[in-house]
Jmol script that loads the backbone (N, CA, C; Angstrom):
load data "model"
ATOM      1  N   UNK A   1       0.844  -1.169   0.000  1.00  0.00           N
ATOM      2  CA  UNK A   1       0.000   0.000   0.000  1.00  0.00           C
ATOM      3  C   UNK A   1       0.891   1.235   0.000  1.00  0.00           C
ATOM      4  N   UNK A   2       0.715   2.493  -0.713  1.00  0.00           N
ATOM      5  CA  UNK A   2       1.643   3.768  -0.631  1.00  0.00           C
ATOM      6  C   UNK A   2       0.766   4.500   0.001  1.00  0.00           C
ATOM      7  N   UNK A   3       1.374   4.743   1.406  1.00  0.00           N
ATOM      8  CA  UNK A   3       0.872   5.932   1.886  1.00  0.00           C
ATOM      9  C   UNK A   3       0.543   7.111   1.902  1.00  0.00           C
ATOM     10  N   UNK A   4      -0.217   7.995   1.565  1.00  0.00           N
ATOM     11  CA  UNK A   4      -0.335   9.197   0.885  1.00  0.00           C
ATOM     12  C   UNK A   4       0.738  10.349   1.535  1.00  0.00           C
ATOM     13  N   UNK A   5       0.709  10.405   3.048  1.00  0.00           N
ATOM     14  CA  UNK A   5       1.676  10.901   3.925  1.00  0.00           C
ATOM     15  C   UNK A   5       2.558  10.081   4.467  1.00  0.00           C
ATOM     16  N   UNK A   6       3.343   9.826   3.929  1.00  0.00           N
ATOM     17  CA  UNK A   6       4.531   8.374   3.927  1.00  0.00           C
ATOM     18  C   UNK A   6       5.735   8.755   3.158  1.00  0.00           C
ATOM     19  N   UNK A   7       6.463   8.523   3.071  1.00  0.00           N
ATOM     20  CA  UNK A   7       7.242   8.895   2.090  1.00  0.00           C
ATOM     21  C   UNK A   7       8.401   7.060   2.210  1.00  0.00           C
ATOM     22  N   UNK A   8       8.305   6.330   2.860  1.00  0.00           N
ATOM     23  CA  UNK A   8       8.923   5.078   2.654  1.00  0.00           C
ATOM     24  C   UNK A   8       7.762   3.633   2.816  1.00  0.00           C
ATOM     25  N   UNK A   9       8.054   2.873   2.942  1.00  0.00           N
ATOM     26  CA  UNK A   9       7.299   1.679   2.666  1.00  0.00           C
ATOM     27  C   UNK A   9       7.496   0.727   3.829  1.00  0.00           C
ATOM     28  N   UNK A  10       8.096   1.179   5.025  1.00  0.00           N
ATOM     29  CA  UNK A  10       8.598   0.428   6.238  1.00  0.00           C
ATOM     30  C   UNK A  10       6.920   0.230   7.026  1.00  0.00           C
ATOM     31  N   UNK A  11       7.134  -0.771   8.416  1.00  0.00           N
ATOM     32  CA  UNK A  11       6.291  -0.670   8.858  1.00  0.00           C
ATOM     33  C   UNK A  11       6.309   0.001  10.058  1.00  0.00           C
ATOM     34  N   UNK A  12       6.213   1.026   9.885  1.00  0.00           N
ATOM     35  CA  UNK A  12       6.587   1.769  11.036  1.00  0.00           C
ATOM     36  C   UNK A  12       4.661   1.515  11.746  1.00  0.00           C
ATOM     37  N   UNK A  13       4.719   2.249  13.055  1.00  0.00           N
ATOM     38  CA  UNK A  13       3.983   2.891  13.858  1.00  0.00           C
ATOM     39  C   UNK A  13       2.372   2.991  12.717  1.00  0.00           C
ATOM     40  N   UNK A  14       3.355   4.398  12.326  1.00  0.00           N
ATOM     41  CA  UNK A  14       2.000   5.434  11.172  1.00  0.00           C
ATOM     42  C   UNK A  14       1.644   4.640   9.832  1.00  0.00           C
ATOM     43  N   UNK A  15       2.563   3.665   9.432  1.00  0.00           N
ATOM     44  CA  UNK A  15       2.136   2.606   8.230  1.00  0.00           C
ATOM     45  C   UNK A  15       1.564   1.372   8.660  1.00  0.00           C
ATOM     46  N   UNK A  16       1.671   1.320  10.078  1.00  0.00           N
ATOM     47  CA  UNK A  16       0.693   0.010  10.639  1.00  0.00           C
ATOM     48  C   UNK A  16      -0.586   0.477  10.715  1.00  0.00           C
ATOM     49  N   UNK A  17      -0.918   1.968  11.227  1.00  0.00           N
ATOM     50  CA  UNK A  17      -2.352   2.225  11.603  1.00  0.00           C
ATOM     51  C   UNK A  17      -2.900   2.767  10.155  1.00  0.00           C
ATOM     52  N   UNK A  18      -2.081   3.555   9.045  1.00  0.00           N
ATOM     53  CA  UNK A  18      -2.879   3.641   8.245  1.00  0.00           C
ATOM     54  C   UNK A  18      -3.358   2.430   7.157  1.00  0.00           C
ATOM     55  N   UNK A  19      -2.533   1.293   7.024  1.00  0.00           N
ATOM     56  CA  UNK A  19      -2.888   0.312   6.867  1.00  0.00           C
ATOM     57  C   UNK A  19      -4.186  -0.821   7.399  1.00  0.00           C
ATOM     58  N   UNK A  20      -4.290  -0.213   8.726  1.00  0.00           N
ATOM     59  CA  UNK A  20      -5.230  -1.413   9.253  1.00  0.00           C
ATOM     60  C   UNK A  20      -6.839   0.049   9.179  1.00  0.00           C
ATOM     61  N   UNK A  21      -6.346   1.455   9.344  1.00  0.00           N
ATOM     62  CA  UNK A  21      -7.389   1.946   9.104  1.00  0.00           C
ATOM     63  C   UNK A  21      -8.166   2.540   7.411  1.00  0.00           C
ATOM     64  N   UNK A  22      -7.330   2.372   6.754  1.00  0.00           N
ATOM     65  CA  UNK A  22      -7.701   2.446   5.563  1.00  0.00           C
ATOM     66  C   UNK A  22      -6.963   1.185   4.246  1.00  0.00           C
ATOM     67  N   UNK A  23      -6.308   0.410   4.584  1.00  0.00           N
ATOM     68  CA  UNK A  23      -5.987  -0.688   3.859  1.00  0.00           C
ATOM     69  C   UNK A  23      -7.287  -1.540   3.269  1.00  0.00           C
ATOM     70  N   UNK A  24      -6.650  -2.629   2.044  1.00  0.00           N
ATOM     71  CA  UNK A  24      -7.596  -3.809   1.712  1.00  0.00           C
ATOM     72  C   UNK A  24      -7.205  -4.930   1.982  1.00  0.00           C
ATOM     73  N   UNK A  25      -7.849  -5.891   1.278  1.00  0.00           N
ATOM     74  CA  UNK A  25      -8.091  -7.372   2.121  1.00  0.00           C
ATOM     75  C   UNK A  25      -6.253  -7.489   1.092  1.00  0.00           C
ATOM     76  N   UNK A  26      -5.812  -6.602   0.359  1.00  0.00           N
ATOM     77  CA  UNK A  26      -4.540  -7.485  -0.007  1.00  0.00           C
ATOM     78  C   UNK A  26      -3.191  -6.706   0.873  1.00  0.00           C
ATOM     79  N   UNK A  27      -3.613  -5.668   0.877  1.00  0.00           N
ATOM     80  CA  UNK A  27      -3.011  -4.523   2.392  1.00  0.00           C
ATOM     81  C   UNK A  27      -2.539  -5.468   3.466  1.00  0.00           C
ATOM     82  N   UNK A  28      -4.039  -5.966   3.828  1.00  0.00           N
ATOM     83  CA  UNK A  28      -3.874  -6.537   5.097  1.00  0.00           C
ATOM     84  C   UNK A  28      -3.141  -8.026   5.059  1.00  0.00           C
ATOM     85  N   UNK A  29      -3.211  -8.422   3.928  1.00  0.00           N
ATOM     86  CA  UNK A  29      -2.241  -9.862   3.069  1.00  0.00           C
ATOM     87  C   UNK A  29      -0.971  -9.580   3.631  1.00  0.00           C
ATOM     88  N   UNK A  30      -0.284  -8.192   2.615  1.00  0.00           N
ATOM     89  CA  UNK A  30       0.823  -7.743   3.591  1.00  0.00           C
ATOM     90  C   UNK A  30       1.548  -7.562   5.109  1.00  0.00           C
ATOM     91  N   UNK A  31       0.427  -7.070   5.606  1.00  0.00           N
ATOM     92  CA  UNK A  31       0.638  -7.105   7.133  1.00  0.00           C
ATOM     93  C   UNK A  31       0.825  -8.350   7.946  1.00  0.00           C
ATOM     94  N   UNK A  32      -0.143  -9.269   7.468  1.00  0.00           N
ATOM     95  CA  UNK A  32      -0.378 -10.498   7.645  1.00  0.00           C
ATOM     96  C   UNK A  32       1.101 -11.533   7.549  1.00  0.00           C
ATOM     97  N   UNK A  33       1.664 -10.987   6.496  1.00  0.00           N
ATOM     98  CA  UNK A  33       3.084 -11.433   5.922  1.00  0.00           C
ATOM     99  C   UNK A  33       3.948 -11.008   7.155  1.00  0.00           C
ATOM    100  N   UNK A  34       3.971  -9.650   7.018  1.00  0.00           N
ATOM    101  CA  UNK A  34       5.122  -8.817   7.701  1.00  0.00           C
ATOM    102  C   UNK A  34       4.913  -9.559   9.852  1.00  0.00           C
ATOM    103  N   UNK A  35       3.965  -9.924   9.638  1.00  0.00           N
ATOM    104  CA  UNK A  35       3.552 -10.582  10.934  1.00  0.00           C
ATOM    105  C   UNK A  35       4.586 -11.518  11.497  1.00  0.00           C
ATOM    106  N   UNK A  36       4.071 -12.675  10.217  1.00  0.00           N
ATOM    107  CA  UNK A  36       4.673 -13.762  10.091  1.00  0.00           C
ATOM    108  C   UNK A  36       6.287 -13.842   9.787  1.00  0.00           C
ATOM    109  N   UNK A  37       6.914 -12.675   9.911  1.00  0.00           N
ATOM    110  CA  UNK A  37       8.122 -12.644   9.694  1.00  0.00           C
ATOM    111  C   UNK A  37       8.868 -11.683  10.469  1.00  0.00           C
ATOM    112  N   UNK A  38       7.941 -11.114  11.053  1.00  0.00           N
ATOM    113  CA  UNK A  38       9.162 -10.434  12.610  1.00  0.00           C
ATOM    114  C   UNK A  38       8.220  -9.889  13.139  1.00  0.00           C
ATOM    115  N   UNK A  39       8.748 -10.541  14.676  1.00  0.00           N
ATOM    116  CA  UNK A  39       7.675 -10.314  15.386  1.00  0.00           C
ATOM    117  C   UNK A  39       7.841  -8.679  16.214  1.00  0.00           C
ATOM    118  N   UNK A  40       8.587  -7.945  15.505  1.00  0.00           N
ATOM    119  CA  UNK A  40       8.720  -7.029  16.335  1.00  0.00           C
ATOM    120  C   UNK A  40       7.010  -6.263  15.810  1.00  0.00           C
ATOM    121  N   UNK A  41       6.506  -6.722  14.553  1.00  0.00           N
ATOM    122  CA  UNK A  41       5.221  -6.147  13.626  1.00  0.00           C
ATOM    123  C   UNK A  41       4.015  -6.141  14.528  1.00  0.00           C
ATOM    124  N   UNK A  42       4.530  -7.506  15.089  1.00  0.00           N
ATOM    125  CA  UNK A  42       3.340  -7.849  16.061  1.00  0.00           C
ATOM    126  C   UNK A  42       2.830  -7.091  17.435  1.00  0.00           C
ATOM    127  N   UNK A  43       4.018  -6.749  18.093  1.00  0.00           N
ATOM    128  CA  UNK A  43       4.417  -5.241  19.219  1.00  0.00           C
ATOM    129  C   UNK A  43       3.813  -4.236  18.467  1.00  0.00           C
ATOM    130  N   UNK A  44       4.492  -4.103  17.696  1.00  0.00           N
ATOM    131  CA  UNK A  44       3.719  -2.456  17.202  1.00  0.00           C
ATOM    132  C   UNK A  44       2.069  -2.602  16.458  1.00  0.00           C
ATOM    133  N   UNK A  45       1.883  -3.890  15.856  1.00  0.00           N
ATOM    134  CA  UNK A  45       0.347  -3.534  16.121  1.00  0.00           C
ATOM    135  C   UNK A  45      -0.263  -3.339  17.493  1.00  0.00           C
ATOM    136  N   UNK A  46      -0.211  -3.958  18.115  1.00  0.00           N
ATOM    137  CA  UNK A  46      -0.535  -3.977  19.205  1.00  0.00           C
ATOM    138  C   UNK A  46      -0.156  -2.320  19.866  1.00  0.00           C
ATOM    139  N   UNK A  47       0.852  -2.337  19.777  1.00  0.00           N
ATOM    140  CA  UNK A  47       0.586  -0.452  20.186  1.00  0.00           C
ATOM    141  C   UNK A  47      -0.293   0.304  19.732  1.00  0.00           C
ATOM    142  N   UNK A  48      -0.457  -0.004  18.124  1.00  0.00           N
ATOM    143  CA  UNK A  48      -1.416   0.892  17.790  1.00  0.00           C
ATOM    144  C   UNK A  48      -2.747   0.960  18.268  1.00  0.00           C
ATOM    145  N   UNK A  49      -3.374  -0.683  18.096  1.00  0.00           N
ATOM    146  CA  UNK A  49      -4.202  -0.653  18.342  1.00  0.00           C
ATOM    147  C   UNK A  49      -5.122  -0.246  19.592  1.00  0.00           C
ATOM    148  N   UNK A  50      -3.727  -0.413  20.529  1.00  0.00           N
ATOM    149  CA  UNK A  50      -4.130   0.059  21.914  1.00  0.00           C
ATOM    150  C   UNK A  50      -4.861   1.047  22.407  1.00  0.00           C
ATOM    151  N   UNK A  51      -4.534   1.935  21.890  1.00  0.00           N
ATOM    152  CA  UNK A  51      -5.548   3.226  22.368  1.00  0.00           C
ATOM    153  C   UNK A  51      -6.573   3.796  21.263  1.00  0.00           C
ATOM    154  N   UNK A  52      -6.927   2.566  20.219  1.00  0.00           N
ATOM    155  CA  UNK A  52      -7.745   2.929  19.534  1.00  0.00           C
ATOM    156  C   UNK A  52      -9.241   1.673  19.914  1.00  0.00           C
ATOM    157  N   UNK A  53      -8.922   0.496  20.986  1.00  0.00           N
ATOM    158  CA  UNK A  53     -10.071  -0.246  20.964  1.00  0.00           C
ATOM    159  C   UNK A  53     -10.946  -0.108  22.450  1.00  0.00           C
ATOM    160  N   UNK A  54     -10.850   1.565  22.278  1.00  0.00           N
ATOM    161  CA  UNK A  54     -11.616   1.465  23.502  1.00  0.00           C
ATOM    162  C   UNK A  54     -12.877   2.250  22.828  1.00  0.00           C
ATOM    163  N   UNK A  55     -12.796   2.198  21.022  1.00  0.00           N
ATOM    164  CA  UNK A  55     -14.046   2.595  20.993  1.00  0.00           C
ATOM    165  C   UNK A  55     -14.878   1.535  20.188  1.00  0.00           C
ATOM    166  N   UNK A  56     -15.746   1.492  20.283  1.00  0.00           N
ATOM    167  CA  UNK A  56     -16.243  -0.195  20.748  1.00  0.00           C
ATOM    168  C   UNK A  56     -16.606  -0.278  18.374  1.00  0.00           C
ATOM    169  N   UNK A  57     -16.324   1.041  17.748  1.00  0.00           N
ATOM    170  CA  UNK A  57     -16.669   1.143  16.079  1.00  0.00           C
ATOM    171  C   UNK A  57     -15.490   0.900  15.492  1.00  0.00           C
ATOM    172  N   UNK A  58     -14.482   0.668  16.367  1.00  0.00           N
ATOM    173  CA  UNK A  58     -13.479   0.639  15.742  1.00  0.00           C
ATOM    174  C   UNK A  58     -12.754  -0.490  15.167  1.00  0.00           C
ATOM    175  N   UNK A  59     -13.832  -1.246  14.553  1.00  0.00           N
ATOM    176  CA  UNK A  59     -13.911  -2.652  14.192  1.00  0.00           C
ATOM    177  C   UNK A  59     -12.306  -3.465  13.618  1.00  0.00           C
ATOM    178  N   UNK A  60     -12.104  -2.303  12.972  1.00  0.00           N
ATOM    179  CA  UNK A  60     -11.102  -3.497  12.187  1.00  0.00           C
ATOM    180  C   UNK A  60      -9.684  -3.201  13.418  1.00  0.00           C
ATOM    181  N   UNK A  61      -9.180  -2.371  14.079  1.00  0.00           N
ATOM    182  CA  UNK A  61      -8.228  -2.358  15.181  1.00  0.00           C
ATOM    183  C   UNK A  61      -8.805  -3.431  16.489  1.00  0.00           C
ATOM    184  N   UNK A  62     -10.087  -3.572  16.377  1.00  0.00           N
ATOM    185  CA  UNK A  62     -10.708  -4.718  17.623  1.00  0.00           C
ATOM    186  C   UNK A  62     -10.104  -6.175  16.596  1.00  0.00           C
ATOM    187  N   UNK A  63     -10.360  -6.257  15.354  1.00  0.00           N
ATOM    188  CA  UNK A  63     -10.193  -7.464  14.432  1.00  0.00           C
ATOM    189  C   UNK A  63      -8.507  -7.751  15.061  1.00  0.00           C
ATOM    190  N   UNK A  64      -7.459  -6.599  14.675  1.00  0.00           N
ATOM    191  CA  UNK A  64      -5.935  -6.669  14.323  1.00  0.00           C
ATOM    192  C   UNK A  64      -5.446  -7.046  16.093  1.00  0.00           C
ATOM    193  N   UNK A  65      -6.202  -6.471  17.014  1.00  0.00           N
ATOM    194  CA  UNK A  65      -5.874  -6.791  18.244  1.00  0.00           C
ATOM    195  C   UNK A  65      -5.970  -7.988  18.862  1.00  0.00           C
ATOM    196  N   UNK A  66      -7.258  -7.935  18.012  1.00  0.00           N
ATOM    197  CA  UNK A  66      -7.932  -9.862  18.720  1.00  0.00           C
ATOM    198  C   UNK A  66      -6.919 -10.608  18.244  1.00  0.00           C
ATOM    199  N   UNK A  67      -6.419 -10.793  16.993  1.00  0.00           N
ATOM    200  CA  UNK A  67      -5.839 -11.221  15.680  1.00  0.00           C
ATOM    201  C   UNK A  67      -4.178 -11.811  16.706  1.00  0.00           C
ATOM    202  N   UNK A  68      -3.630 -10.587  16.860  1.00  0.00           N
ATOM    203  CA  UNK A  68      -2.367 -10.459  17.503  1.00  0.00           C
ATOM    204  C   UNK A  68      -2.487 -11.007  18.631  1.00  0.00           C
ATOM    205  N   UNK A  69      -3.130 -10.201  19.689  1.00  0.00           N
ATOM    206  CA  UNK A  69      -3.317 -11.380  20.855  1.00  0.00           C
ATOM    207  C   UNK A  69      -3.241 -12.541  20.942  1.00  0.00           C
ATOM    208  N   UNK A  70      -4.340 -13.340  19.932  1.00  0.00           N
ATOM    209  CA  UNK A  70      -4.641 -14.739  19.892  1.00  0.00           C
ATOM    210  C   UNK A  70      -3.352 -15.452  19.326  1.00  0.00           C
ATOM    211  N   UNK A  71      -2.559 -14.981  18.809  1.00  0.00           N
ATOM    212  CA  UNK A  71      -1.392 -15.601  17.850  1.00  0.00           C
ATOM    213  C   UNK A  71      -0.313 -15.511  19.006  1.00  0.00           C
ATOM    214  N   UNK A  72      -0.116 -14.541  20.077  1.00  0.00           N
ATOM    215  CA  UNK A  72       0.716 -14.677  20.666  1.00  0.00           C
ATOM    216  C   UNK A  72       0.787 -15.623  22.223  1.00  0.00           C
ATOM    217  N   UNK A  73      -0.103 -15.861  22.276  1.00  0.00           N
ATOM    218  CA  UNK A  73      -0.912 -16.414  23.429  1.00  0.00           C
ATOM    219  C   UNK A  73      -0.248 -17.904  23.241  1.00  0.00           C
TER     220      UNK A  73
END
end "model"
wireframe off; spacefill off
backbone 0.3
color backbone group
């Protein structure tokens, strides 16, 4: 996915959340990848999502949290 306010392709922080908040099902393919291959991806979703699932619409960061959790467990 190219970030509109991005200027590299890393997964930082701001390319995890605009990914999981405006990405697609092949976006999230990516992430899904980048998961499965260092887990540091997995920490920083989880940061993001953190202070975004306390609002109960915020469906797809409740999806990426559940997602991460359950995989690390």
């Amino acid at each position: 996915m190219i970030h509109r306010h991005l200027n590299h392709q890393d997964f930082t922080l701001a390319a995890i959340d605009d990914l999981i908040a405006r990405g697609r099902r092949s976006d999230w393919a990516e992430l899904y990848r980048a998961l499965l291959a260092d887990p540091a991806v997995a920490a920083k979703v989880l940061q993001v999502c953190a202070p975004k699932i306390v609002d109960p619409y915020a469906q797809r960061y409740h999806f990426w949290n559940g997602y991460v959790s359950r995989r690390r467990a």
